[in-house]
MARDREN-403271 format. One record per residue (C-alpha): residue number from 1; y negated, x, z; residue in three letters. Coordinates in nm, 4 decimals, always signed. Layout:
  mido         v         u         w  marvex
   NUM         Y         X         Z     ALA
...
This chain:
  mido         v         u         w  marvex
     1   +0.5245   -0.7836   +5.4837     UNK
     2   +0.8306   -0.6745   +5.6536     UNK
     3   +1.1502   -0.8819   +5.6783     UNK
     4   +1.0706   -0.9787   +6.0606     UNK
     5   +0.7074   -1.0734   +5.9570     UNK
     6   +0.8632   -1.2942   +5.6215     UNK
     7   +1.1238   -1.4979   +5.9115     UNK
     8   +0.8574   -1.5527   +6.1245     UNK
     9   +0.5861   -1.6936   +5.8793     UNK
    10   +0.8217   -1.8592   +5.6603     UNK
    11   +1.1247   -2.0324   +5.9121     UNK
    12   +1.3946   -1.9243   +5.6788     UNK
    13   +1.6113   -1.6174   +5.5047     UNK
    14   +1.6403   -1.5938   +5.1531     UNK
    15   +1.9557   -1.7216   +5.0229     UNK
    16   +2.0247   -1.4159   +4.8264     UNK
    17   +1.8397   -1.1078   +4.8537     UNK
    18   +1.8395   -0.8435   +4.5608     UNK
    19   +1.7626   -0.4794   +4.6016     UNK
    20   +1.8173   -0.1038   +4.4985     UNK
    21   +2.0973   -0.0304   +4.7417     UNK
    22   +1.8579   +0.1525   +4.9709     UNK
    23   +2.0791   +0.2504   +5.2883     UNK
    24   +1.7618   +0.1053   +5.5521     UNK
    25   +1.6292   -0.1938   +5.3483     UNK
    26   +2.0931   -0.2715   +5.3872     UNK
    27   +2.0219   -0.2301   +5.7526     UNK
    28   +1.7308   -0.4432   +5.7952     UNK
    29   +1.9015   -0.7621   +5.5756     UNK
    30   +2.2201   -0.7452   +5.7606     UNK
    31   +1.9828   -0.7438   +6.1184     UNK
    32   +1.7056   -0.9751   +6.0241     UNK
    33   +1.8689   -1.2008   +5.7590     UNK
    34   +2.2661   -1.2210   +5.8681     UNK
    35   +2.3288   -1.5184   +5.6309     UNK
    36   +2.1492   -1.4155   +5.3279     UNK
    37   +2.3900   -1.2693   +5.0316     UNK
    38   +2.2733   -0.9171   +4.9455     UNK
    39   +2.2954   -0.8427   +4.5900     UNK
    40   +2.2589   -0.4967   +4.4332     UNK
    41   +2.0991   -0.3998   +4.1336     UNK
    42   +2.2990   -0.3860   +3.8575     UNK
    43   +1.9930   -0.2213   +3.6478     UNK
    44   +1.9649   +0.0906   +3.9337     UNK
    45   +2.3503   +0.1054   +3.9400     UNK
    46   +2.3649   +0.1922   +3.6372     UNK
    47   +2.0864   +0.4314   +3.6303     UNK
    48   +2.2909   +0.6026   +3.9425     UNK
    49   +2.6582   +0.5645   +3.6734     UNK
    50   +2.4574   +0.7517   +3.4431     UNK
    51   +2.3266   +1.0213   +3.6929     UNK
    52   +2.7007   +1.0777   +3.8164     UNK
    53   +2.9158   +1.0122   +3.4662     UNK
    54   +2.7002   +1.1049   +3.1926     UNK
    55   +2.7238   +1.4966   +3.2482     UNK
    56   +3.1051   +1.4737   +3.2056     UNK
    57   +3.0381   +1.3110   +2.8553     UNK
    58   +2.7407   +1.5362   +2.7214     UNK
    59   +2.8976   +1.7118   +2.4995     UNK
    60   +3.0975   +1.4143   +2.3674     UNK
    61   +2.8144   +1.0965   +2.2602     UNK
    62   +3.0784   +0.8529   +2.1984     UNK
    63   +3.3335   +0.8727   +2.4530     UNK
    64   +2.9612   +0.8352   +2.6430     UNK
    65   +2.8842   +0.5163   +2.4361     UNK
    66   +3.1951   +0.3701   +2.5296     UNK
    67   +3.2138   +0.4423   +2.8941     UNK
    68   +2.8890   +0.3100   +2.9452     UNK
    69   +2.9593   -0.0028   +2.7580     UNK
    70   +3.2521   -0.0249   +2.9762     UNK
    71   +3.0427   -0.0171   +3.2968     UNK
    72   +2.7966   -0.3032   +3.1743     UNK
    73   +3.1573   -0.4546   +3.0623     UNK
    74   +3.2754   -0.4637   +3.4225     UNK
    75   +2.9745   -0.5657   +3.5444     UNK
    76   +2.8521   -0.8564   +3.3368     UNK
    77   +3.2108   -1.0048   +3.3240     UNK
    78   +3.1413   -1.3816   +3.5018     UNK
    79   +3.4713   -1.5164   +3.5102     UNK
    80   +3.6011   -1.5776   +3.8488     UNK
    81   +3.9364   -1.6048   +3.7673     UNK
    82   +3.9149   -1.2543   +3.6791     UNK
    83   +3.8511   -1.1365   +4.0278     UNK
    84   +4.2081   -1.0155   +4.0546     UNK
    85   +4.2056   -0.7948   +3.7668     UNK
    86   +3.8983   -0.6186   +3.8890     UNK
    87   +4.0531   -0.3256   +4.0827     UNK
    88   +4.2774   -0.2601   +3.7386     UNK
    89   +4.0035   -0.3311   +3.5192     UNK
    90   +3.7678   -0.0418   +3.7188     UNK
    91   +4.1337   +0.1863   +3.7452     UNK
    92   +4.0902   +0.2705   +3.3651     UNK
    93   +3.7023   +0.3654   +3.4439     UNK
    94   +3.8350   +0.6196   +3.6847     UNK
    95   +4.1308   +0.7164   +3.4960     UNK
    96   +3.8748   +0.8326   +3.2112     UNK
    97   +3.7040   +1.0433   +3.4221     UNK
    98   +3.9922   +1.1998   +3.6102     UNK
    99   +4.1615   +1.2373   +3.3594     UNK
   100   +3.9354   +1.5058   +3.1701     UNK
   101   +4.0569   +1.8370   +3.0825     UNK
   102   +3.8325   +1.9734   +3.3244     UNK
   103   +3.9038   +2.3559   +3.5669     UNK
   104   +3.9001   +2.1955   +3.8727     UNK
   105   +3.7170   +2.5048   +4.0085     UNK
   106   +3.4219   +2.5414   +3.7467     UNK
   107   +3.0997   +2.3760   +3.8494     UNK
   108   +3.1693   +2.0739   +3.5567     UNK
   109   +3.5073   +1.9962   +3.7952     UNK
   110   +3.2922   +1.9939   +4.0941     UNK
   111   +3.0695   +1.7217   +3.9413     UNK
   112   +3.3727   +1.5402   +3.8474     UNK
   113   +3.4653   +1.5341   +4.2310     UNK
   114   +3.1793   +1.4013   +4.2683     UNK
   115   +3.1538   +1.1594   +4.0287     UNK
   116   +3.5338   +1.0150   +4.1559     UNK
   117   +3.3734   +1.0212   +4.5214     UNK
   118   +3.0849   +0.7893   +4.3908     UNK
   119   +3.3246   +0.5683   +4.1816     UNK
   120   +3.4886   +0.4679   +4.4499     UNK
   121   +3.2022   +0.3663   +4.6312     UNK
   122   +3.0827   +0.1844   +4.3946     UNK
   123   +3.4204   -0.0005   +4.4024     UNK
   124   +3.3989   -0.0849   +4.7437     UNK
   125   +3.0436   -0.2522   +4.7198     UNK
   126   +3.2123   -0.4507   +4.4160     UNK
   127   +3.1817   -0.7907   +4.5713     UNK
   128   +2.8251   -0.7146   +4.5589     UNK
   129   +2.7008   -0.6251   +4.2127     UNK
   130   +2.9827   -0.7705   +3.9794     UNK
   131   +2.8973   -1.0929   +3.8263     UNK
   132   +3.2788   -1.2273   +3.8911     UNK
   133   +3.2011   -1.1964   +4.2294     UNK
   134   +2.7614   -1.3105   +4.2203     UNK
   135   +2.7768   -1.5384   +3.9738     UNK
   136   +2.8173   -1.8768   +4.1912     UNK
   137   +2.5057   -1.7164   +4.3584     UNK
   138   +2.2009   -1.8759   +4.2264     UNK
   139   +1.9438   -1.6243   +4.0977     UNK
   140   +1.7834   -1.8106   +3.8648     UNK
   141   +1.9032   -1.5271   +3.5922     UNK
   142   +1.8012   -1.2590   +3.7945     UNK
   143   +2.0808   -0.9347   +3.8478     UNK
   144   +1.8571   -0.6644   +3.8841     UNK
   145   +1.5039   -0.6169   +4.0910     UNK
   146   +1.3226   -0.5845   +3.7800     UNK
   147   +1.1058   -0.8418   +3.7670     UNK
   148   +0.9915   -0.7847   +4.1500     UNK
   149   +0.9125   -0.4585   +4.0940     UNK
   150   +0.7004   -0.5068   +3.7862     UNK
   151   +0.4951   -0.7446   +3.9670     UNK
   152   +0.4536   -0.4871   +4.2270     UNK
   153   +0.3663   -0.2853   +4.0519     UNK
   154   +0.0917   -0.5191   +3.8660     UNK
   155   -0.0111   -0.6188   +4.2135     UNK
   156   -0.0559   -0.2327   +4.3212     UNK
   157   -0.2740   -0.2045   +3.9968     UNK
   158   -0.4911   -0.4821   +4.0284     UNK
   159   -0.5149   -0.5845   +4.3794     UNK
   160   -0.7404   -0.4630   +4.6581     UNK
   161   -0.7919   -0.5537   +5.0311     UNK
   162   -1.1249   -0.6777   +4.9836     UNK
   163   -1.0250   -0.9199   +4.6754     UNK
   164   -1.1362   -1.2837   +4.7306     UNK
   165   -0.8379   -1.5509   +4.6855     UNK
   166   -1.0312   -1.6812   +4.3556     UNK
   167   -1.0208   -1.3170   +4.2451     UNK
   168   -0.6249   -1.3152   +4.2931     UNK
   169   -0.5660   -1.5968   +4.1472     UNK
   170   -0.7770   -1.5085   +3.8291     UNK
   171   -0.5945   -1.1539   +3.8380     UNK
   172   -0.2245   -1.3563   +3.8568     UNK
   173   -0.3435   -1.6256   +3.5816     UNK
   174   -0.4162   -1.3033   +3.3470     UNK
   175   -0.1371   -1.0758   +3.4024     UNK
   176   +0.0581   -1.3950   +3.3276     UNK
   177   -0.0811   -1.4536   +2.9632     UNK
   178   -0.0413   -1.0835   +2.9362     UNK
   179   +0.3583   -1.1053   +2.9890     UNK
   180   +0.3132   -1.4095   +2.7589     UNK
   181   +0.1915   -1.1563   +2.4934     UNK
   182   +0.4067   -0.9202   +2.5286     UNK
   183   +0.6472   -1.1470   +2.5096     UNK
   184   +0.5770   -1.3067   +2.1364     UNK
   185   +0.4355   -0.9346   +2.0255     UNK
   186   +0.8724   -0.8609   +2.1442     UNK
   187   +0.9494   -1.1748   +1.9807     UNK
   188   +0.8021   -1.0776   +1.6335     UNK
   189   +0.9030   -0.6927   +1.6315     UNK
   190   +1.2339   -0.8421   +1.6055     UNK
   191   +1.2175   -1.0783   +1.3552     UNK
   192   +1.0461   -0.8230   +1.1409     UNK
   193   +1.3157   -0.5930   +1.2195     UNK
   194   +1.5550   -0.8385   +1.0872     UNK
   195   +1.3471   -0.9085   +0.7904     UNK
   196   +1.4018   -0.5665   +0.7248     UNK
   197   +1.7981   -0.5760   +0.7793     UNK
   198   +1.7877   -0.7874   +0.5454     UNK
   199   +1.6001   -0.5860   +0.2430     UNK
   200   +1.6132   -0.2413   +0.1170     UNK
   201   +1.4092   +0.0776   +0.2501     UNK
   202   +1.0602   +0.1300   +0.0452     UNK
   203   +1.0638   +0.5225   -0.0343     UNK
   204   +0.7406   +0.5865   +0.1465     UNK
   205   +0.9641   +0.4986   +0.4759     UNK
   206   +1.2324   +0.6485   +0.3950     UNK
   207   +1.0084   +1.0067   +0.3103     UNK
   208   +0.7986   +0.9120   +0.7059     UNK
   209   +1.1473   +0.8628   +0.8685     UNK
   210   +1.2398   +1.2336   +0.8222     UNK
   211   +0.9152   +1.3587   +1.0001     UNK
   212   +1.0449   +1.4382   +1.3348     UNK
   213   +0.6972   +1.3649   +1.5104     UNK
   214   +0.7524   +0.9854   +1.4915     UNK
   215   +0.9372   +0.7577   +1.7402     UNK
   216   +1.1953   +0.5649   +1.6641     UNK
   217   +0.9514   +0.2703   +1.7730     UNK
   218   +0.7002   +0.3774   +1.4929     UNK
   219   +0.9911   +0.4509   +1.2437     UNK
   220   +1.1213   +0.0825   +1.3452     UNK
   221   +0.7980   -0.1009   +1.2598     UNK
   222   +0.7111   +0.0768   +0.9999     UNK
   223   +1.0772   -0.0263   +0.8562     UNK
   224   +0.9485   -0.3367   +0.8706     UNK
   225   +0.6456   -0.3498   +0.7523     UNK
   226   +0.7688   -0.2117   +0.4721     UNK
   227   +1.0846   -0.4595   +0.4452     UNK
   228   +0.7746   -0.7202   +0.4507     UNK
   229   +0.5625   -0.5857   +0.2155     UNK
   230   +0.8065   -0.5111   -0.0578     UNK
């Protein structure tokens, strides 16, 4: 259903609208829905921060750590009152990256350039995707467009054209207890991962977690199974 289609059948625009940043879905909201707040996705901005900053930091895994811990920083920061800071706040983001000892000329410096050139776009579109600046927005918790495009993405799986309404319904009611699931199985991977915090490594694990092969999901759980079972 296209935006045009969504005023017509339901008589109103969203209040807030959240999406990827897409340059022609911007378009559309600012022509069809005038009044509605458009949000960005804090989850895709930060795949696009790590797209544009991360190759300056390769070689260096912790000045990474913490300038990617200083993007969610900015970003998750609700306090309106700090509006006024924000520009000085994102200055020492850009003053880490152009401040690297970086040749200008070499294709790393280029990148950098690059990076700075996105930066401060992503400045400009601040009032957009900074909490300090959403926050009084009500999303019901929602900051990214996650959740939509899982159940897309369900939808696309288990929908089809010819699909009864009772059909839908049953498909919805399922995928629902499956999220449920997932959920508690989430739920319990953590608390045995904290029962294992809170014990010492069995030797069997500790032998399994030097075998390359596994993930550090399978090395995780079997951590604590082991934590549970000793």
């Amino acid at each position: 259903m296209g935006f045009s289609a969504f005023l017509e059948t339901f008589k109103v625009a969203p209040r807030v609208i959240i999406t990827d940043g897409d340059v022609a879905i911007a378009i559309a909201i600012s022509a069809v829905f005038p009044s509605s707040r458009h949000v960005l996705c804090v989850y895709h901005l930060s795949l696009n921060f790590k797209t544009h900053i991360y190759p300056l930091f390769a070689n260096d895994p912790e000045a990474w750590k913490k300038w990617s811990g200083y993007f969610w920083k900015l970003a998750k920061e609700t306090d309106e009152l700090s509006r006024d800071t924000f520009d000085a706040d994102f200055d020492v983001l850009v003053a880490a990256v152009a401040d690297l000892d970086i040749d200008p000329d070499s294709e790393k410096g280029k990148k950098r350039e690059s990076a700075l050139t996105w930066l401060d776009s992503l400045r400009a579109r601040c009032e957009r995707w900074a909490y300090r600046f959403t926050w009084r927005e009500l999303t019901l918790g929602a900051n990214s467009s996650q959740r939509a495009e899982a159940l897309h993405s369900a939808l696309k799986r288990g929908t089809r054209a010819s699909m009864l309404l009772v059909e839908l319904v049953v498909f919805l009611t399922n995928y629902h207890t499956m999220k449920e699931l997932t959920t508690e199985l989430k739920t319990r991977r953590k608390e045995l991962l904290q029962a294992y915090n809170g014990s010492s490594t069995l030797p069997a694990v500790t032998k399994v977690e030097k075998w390359s092969k596994l993930t550090p999901y399978c090395i995780d759980l079997l951590r604590a199974q082991g934590a549970r079972a000793s």
